[in-house]
Structure formats: structure tokens, C-alpha cells
C-alpha positions in Angstrom: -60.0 -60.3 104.9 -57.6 -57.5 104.9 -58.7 -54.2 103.8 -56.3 -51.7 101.8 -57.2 -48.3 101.3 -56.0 -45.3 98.9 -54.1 -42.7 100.2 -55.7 -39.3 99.0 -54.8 -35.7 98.8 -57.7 -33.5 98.7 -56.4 -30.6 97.1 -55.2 -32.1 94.2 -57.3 -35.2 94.4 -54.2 -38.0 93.6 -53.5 -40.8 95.8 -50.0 -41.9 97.8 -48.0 -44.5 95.3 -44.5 -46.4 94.9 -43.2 -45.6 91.7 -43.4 -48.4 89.5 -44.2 -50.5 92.2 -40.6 -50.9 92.7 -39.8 -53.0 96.1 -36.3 -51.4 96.9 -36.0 -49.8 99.8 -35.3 -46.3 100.3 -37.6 -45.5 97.4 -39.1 -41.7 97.7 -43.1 -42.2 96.9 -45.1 -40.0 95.1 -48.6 -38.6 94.5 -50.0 -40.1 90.9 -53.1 -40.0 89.5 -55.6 -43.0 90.9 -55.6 -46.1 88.3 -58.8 -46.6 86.8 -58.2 -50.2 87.3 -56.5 -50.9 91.4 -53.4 -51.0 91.3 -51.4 -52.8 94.2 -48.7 -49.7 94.3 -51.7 -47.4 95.3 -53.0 -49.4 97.6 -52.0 -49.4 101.9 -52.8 -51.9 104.4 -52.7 -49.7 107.7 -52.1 -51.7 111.2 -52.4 -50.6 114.7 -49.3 -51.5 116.8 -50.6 -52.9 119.5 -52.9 -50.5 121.2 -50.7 -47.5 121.1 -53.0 -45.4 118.9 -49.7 -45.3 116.7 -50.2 -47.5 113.3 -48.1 -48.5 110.3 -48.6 -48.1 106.7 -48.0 -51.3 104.6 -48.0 -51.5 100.9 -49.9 -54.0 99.5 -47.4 -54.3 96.5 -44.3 -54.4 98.3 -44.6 -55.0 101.8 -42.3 -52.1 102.5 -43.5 -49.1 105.6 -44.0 -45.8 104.7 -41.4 -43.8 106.9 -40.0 -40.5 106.9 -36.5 -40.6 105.3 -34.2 -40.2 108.0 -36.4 -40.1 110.6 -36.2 -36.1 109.7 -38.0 -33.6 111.7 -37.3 -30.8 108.7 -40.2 -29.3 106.4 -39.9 -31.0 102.8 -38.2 -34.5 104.0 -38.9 -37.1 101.6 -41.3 -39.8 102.3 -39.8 -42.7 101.4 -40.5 -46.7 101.9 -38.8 -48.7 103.7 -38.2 -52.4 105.1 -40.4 -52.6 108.1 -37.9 -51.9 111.8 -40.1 -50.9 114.3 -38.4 -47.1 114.5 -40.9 -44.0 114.9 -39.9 -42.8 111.5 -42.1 -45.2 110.5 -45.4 -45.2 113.2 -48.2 -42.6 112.2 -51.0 -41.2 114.1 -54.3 -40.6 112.5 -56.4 -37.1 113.9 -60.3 -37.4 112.9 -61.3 -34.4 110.6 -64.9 -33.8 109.6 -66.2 -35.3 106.0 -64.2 -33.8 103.5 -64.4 -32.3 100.1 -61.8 -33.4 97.8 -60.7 -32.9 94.2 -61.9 -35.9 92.0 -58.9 -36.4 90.3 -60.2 -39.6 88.4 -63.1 -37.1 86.8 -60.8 -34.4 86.1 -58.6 -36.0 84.0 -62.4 -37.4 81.4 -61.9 -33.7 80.3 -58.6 -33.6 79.6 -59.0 -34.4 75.9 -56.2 -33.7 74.0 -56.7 -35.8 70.6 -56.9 -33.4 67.6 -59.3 -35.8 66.1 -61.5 -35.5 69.2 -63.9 -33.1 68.3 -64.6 -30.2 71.4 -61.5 -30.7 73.4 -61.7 -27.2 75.6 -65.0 -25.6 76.5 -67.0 -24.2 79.4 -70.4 -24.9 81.2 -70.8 -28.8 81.2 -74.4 -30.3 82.0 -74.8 -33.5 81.4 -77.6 -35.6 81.1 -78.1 -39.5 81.6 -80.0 -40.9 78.7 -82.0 -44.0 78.7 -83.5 -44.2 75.4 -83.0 -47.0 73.2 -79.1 -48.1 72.7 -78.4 -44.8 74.2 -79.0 -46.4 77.2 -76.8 -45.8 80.2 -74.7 -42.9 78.2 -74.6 -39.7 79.3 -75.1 -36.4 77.3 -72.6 -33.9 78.7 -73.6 -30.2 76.9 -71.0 -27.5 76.5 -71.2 -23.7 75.5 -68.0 -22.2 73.7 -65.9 -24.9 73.0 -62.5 -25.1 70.5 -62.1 -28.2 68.6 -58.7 -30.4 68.8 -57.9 -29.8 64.9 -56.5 -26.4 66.5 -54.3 -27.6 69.4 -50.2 -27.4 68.9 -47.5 -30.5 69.8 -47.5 -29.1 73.2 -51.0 -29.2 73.5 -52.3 -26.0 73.8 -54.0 -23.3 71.6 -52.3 -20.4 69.9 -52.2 -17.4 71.8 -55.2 -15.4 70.3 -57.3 -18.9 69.1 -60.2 -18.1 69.1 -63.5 -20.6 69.3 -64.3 -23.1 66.9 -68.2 -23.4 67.8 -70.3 -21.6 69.8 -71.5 -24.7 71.8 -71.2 -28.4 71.3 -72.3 -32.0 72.9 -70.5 -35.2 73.0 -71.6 -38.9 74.7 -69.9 -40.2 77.2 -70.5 -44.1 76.5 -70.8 -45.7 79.7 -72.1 -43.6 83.2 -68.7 -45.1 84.6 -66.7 -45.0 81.6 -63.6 -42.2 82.9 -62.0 -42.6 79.4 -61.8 -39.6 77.1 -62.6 -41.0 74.2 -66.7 -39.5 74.3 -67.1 -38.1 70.7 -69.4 -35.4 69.9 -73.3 -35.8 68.3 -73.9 -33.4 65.5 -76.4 -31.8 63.9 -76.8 -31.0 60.2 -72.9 -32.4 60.1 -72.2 -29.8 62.2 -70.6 -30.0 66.0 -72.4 -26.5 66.8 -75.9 -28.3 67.9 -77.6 -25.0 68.9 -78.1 -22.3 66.1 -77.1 -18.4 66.7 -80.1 -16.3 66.1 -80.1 -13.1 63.7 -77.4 -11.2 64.7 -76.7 -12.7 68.0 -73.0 -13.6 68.8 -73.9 -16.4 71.4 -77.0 -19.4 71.7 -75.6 -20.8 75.0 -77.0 -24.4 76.0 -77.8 -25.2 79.7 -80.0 -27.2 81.9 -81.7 -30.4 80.1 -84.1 -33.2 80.5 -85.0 -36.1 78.3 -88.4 -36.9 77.5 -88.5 -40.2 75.7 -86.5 -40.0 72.7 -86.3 -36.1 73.0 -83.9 -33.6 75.1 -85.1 -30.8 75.7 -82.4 -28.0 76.7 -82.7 -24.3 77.7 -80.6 -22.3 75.5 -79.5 -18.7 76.5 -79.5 -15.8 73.4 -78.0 -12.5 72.8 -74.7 -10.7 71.9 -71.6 -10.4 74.4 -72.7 -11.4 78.0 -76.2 -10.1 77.7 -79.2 -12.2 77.2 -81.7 -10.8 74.9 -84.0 -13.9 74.5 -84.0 -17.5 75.8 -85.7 -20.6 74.0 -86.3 -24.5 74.5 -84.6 -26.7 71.8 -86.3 -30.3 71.3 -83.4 -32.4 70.0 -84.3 -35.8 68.5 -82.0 -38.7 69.5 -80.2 -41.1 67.1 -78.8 -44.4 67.7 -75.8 -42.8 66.0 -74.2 -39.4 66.4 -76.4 -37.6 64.0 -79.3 -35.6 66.6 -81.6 -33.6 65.1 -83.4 -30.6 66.4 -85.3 -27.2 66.5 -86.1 -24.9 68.4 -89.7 -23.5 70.2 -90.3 -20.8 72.3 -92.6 -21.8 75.0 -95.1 -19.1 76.1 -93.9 -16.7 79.6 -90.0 -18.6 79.3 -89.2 -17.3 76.2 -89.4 -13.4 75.0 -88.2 -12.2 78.6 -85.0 -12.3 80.1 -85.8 -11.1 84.2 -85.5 -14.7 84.8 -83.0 -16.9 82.9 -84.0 -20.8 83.4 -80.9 -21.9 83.1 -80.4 -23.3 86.4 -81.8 -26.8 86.6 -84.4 -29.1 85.3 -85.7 -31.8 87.3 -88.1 -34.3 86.1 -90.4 -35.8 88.7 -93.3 -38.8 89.2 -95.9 -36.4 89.5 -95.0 -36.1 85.9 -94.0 -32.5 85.6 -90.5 -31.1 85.1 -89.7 -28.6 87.6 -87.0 -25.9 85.5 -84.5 -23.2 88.0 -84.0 -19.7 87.1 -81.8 -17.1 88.3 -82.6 -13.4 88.6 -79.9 -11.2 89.2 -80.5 -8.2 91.9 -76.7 -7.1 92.0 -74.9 -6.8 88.9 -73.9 -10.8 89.3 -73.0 -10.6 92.8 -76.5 -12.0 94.0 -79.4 -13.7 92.5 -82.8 -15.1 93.3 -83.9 -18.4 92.2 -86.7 -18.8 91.1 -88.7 -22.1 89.6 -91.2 -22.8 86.8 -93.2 -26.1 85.4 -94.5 -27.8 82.5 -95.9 -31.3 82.2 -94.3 -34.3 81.1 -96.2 -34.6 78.0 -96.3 -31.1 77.1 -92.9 -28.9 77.5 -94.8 -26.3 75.5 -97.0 -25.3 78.6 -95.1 -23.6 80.6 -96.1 -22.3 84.6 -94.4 -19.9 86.8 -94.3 -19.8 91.2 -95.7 -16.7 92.5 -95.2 -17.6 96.4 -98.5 -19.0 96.6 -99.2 -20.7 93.6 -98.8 -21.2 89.7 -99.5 -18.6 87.4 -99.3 -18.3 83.7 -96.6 -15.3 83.5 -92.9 -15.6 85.6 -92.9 -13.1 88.8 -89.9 -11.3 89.8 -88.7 -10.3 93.2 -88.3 -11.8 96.6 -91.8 -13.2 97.2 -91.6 -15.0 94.3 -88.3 -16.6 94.9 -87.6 -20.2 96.4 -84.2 -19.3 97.7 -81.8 -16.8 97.4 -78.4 -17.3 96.0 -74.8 -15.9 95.1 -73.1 -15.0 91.6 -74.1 -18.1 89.6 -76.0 -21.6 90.5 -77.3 -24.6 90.2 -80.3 -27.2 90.5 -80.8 -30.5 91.0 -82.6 -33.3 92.8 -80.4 -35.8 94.8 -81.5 -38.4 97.9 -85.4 -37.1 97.6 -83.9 -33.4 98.0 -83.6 -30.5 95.8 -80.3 -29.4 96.2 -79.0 -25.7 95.3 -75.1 -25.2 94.5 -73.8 -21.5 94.2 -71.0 -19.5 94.4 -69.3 -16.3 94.9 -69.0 -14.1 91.5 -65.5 -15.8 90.4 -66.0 -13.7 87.4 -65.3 -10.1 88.6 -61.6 -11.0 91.0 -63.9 -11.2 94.1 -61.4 -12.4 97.7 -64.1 -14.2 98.4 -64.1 -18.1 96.4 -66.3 -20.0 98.0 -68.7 -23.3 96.9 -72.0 -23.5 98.9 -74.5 -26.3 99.0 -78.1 -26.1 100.3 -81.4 -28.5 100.1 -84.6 -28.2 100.1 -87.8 -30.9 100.6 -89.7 -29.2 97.8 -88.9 -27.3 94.6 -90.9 -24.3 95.9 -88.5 -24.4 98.8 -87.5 -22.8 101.6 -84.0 -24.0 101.9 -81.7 -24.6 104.6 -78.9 -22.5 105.3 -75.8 -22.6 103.0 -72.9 -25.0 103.6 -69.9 -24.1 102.3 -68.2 -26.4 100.6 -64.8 -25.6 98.5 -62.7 -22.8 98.0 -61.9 -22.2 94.5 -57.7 -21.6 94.6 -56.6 -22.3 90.8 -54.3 -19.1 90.3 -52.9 -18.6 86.3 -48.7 -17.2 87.2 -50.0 -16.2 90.9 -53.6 -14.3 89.9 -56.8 -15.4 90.4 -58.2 -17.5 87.7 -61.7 -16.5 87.0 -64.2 -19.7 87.5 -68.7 -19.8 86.6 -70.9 -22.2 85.9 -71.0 -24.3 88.9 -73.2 -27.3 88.0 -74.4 -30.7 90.0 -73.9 -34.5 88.5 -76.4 -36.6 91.0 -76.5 -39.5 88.1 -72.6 -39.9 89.2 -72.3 -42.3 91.9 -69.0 -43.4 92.9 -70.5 -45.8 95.8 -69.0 -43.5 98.7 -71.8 -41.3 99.0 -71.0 -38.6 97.6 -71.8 -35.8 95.1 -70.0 -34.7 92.0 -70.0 -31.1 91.4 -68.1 -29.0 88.9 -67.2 -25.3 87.8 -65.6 -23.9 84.8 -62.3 -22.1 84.7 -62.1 -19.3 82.0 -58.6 -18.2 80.3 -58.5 -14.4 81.7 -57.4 -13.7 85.0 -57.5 -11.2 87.5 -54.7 -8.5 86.5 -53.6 -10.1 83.3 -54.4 -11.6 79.9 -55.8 -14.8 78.4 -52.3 -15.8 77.5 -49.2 -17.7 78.9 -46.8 -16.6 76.9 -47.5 -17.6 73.1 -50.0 -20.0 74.3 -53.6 -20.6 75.8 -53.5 -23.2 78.0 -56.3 -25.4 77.9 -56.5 -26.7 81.4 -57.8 -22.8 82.2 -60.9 -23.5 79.9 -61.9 -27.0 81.3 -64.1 -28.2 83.5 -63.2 -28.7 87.6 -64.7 -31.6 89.7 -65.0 -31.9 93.1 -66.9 -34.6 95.2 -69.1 -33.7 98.5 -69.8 -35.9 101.0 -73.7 -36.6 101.2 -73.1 -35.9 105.2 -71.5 -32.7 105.3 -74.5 -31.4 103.4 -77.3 -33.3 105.5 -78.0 -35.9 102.1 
């Protein structure tokens, strides 16, 4: 009958804890990263005294108060834990804040994958896709685009300054939906860990949005040489109850041989048994976009139609009629609580001031949408300059029972007013994916 409670930071998304659990008082505390099993020493039974407003934090594995060392009044005083006295060091007043956006630290630390067995250890983009298929039941398919395998990372556990990637894209399972562990290892294809096959000449085939079909996924794959698209196709992977996928790719008629609208955004499978697929057109060198949103049924991905503003036609249609929302530098689609929801950002590619998450819904994929909510602030920095960040994407399948939504970005290497580089090193927490979680009320789910 007593509840205990973590302790959380949001920026850095780790909870209060005694080191060790050690019971001696006087012992400073520390943040630490949340146990993936409860651990007593993270956990705080917090008690009103009397009805002062004024309340005292208990830990559940040593019984000691959390109190401020010294009763200090000074910036930086350690917080320490104490033998319970009844002194103000060790009373604490709670303010009320609105819901809360917080670093999830617990997610975070799934991509840390630092085995050089592991397979893609370092990559950007990061769909994922819960499967139900056969024994791949209750896994989920998370989709990278340029990734470097761990056979190349040092002791120290980074990449050689000037490493460059080891596949152009790559896909591993994560074995259980709740399964935090980093030990997900990668499908391949023909033996290879590159799923997706570069076309002609074409120095990227860049995986995206995805949608399983029975024992088929079905993923939109960007094409083309630097950052430009010059084509954009639907690959039809065949699942295994093993890590060997197969796959090829088809060019659906109106999605493929254009690149005004890149369908990269989201796909969203629905009972009226078509899957609704996001595109983004840009209208300001990156800075803005409109979304856009195309179909095809269920049973057919081959048949692909477009929204015109009024209806669906057999060809995409560009501009603002057309679009079901407007949007920032890059976004993303997906369908949470009976709501399409829309994630975007501010271009954290081009050393914009401006770093902001926004969140906005919609009751139908045709939209209109409500007004943006921001959400986060993007503030990793590499040695004091802005790290550049993309590919915001939306996890619905991840509950955590709190109600609410896991979203992540991608950091990139390079940042604003100097190189990839930390000294002789690239350091792979810059090329990894971020997670954040949302509560469902501060963006009206």
C-alpha cells in the first residue's frame, strides 16, 4: 500500500539513485541510468509532513532523507542522504508544471550498441516496424539508412577519424516490443547486411517509412547520388523465421519515376483496408514542406492513388491545394489513439537558432490538422556547436503504460562551424538515434 516513485531528470532522462544502495549516511546521490529491472536505490517514498505542503523524500532501500548537505543555500551543494531529523535541509516543496517532455533514457541506451560482432552499430533514420507474422511475432523491425558496422569500432569505442560507412542502409530485429537490450541483430539479404540495392550509378538507396502486409514489408526507398533524389521505389521484402529476408524491388505507377513528392513520411495501414503513405514536398530549399498523402489497397501495393484536395486521382498533385498540412524541414506520419499525428521540425541540418520538435493531429489522413505544439528543443552541441539532427520519426507501437509517445531524431557527425571529427575519432553517440517521450495530454491524444 505505499507507492514509490522514480525521480527523473528530463533533460537527460536518468532518475535520482544512492550509489550502490549504500545505507551510510552522508552519502552524495547521483543521477544513473533507470534499471531495466526496479531497483530499490532508484526508488522514493515521498510523505507529506503533516499538512504543511512541505514533504520528505524516503528511500525505499535505505530508509535515509534526501537533504541538502549542510543545509547549504550555495549553487552546486551536494545532495546527499541522510538519517531522517526533522531539519528543513531535508523538507521539499513540490510546484505543479504542465505534462512534460523528457528524454527516454531507458530507449536511448537500445542504440548504444557497441559489440564489434553486432552488426550496424551507428546509423541514422530509424523506422521501425512491429511484425506479427509467424514466430516473428511481437518483434519489431527497426530500418536504418547509412549505417557502420561494429567490426570497425576501436577499444574506446568509437570510429577512426575519416571511417567511412560500411553499408548504405541496414535492418536488425529487436526480439521482444519491450525488450530494451541491445542485443537485436541484423536480417540480411543475399548474406549481405545492405538490404536495399544502390541503383546504376546512384551513391545512396535510402530506406524509410514501412508497412507489413502478411508475410511482406513493404518499404519506400529514396534513390539518387549526394542529397538529391532522382527516383524513389517500393521494395517487397519476404520475411523469414530466420535472419535471411528476401526481396526486390517494384516501381508502383505515379510514386515511382517522380521526385516532387518523396513518400517517405509515413505509412499507415487501416481497416478500411487501404494503407494511407506521407510525402513531403519541399517549397523552401528544406526550410518548409508540404505534406502530402497517397493510397493503395491492402491487397494491391502496386495501385497506387494520389489526394488532389477533393479527391483521388491517378497522378500525385503538387502545391498547397493538394496538401493535407503544412510542415517544417523534415517530418513524420503516423496514426496513434484514432489520430493521425504529424511530427516535424526545424531544418537542424543547415545551423538554424531555431531547434524545435512540433506535434500536430489530425481526425483524417486528408487532414486539416490542428495547430502545432511544440514539443522539445533539440540542445546536443559537439565541443560547444550545434550538432546537426534529421529524421524525426514516431514509434506509436511503443507503449510504456504512462501514456505517452516515443519519438526520435537522428544526430549526424558534422556540426555547425567544424568537422565530423573529435580529435582522431568519430564519436558514435553523434550518429545515433535520440528518443524522447510526449505525453499523450500535452498533444490533445
Amino acid at each position: 500500500g505505499v507507492k514509490y516513485y522514480h525521480i527523473r531528470n528530463s533533460f537527460s532522462g536518468k532518475v535520482l539513485d544512492v550509489p550502490g544502495g549504500t545505507n551510510v549516511s552522508g552519502t552524495q546521490l547521483q543521477q544513473y541510468a533507470e534499471w531495466p529491472l526496479l531497483g530499490d536505490q532508484q526508488l522514493w517514498r515521498i510523505t507529506e509532513i503533516g499538512t504543511s505542503g512541505q514533504y520528505n523524500i524516503i528511500s525505499k532501500a535505505t530508509g535515509l532523507a534526501v537533504s541538502v548537505a549542510g543545509g547549504s543555500t550555495a549553487n552546486g551543494a551536494a545532495i546527499i542522504e541522510e538519517t531522517p531529523n526533522g531539519n528543513n535541509r531535508q523538507k521539499w516543496v513540490f510546484s505543479l508544471r504542465t505534462a512534460s517532455t523528457y528524454r527516454d533514457d531507458v530507449a536511448n541506451r537500445f542504440f548504444n550498441r557497441n559489440g564489434t560482432s553486432q552488426g550496424s552499430t551507428s546509423f541514422d533514420q530509424g523506422n521501425s516496424l512491429p511484425l506479427t507474422w509467424s514466430s516473428n511475432n511481437g518483434k519489431v523491425l527497426w530500418i536504418t539508412q547509412d549505417a557502420y558496422d561494429g567490426a570497425s569500432l576501436q577499444p574506446n569505442s568509437m570510429f577512426n577519424c575519416g571511417q567511412w560507412f560500411s553499408y548504405g542502409n541496414s535492418m536488425f530485429l529487436q526480439p521482444n516490443i519491450n525488450d530494451w537490450g541491445s542485443g537485436a541483430p541484423n536480417i540480411t539479404r543475399n548474406g549481405n547486411k545492405q538490404i536495399i540495392d544502390k541503383q546504376g550509378s546512384d551513391t545512396f538507396a535510402w530506406p524509410s517509412a514501412a508497412v507489413e502486409i502478411g508475410q511482406h514489408v513493404y518499404v519506400h526507398v529514396g534513390e539518387g547520388s549526394g542529397l538529391a533524389m532522382s527516383n524513389q521505389s517500393l521494395w517487397d521484402l519476404t520475411q523469414s523465421t530466420g535472419s535471411a529476408w528476401t526481396g526486390v524491388r517494384t516501381t508502383p505507377a505515379g510514386m515511382s519515376g517522380q521526385t516532387n513528392i518523396g513518400y517517405a513520411v509515413g505509412m499507415v495501414k487501416r481497416p478500411d483496408n487501404y494503407v494511407y503513405a506521407f510525402g513531403a514536398q519541399a517549397t523552401g530549399f528544406g526550410y518548409s514542406s508540404n505534406i502530402h498523402v497517397a493510397r493503395f489497397p491492402v491487397g494491391n501495393p502496386q495501385s497506387w492513388s494520389f489526394w488532389n484536395g477533393s479527391g483521388w486521382v491517378s497522378t500525385p498533385v503538387t502545391g498547397n491545394g493538394a496538401r493535407v498540412a503544412d510542415a517544417l524541414g523534415s517530418s513524420s506520419v503516423a496514426f496513434v489513439n484514432n489520430k493521425y499525428v504529424l511530427m516535424t521540425m526545424d531544418q537542424g541540418f543547415n545551423c538554424d537558432a531555431t531547434r524545435n520538435i512540433y506535434i500536430s493531429t489530425s481526425a483524417n489522413p486528408t487532414g486539416p490538422f490542428t495547430t502545432r505544439v511544440k514539443v522539445w528543443t533539440v540542445q546536443e552541441y559537439i565541443n560547444g556547436n550545434y550538432a546537426r539532427y534529421y529524421t524525426p520519426i514516431i514509434h506509436p507501437e511503443h507503449v510504456n503504460g504512462r501514456n505517452e509517445l516515443l519519438l526520435t531524431y537522428s544526430l549526424n557527425y558534422d556540426a555547425c562551424g567544424q568537422g565530423s571529427c573529435s580529435g582522431a575519432y568519430l564519436d558514435p553517440y553523434y550518429y545515433r538515434l535520440k528518443c524522447i517521450r510526449v505525453p499523450y495530454s500535452k498533444i490533445g491524444l
